[in-house]
C-alpha positions, 0 to 999 in steps of 0.5 A: 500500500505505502509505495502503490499508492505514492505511486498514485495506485488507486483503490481498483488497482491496489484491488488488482495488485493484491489479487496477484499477490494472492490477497483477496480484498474487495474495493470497498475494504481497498477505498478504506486501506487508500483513505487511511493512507490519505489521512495519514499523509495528507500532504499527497493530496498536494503532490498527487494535484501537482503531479495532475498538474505537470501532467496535464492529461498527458504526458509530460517532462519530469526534472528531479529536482534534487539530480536534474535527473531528465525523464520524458513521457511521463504520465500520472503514475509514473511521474509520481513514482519518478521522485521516490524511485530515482532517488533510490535507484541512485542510491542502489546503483552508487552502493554497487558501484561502491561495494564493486570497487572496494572488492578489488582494494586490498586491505578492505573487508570485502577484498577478493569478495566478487559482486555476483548479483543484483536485483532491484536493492540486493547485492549478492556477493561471493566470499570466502567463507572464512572472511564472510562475518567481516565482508557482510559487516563492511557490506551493510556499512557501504549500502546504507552510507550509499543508499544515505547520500541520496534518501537524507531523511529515512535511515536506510537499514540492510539485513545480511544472511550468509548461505552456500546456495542462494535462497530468499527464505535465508536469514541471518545466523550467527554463531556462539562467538557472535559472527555470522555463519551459513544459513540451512535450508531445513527443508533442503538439509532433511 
């Protein structure tokens, strides 16, 4: 609901998006989530009017205005997500690039530590399993120092988890001396 309807999702679409999501709610109790939602930020009314406004039934040029950032062809929904997701795209873009760069320094944490994946706010490294506590350490230290530059005002907080094979369900692990160890799959393990 909190970024759908930033985003300028109304009732019939969040009804839409909770379908797919396997949630079933009716529009009635989806009008009720939207002007809860409204009345505790009311200064959307304000942005969604100034958004109508750049719009103007059509489509428009949007500038952010913090990165001079030029997107065209802008709409409605889109222009109200530009202003929130560029400003995190830019900040998970720079945390790539920063954890990237400090994988190939010697005498960082995340030395000889490779990027391998990244998908929309992850960043799934290789690491050796014997400096892993300290990579996830400077890895969460270097996301959200990145992720701080561009969205000043939200604390931006990253979790860890260490596994040997990828999986969404992991969870951090730590062991008695308090450093992170291998997540387990105990579905997989059986």
């Amino acid at each position: 609901a909190n970024f759908g309807f930033l985003g300028g999702l109304g009732a019939p679409g969040f009804v839409y998006h909770a379908k797919k999501q396997g949630v079933d709610i009716d529009f009635g109790r989806s009008k009720q989530i939207r002007d809860l939602w409204l009345a505790e930020y009311p200064e959307m009314k304000m942005y969604f009017d100034w958004i109508n406004s750049q719009a103007r039934g059509s489509s428009y040029t949007s500038v952010h205005p913090m990165t001079g950032f030029i997107r065209g062809g802008v709409g409605f929904n889109d222009g109200a997500n530009h202003n929130f997701q560029h400003l995190t795209a830019c900040g998970a873009k720079l945390a790539l690039f920063n954890v990237a760069q400090e994988c190939y320094l010697p005498g960082t944490a995340l030395y000889k530590s490779r990027p391998v994946f990244f998908l929309h706010d992850e960043i799934i490294i290789e690491a050796p399993e014997s400096a892993a506590h300290e990579a996830a350490v400077r890895l969460v230290q270097v996301m959200e120092s990145s992720m701080n530059e561009y969205v000043k005002d939200i604390p931006c907080k990253v979790e860890v988890a260490m596994m040997r094979r990828w999986s969404k369900k992991a969870k951090a692990v730590y062991g008695p001396d308090n450093r992170l160890m291998p997540w387990v799959d105990t579905n997989e393990a059986a």
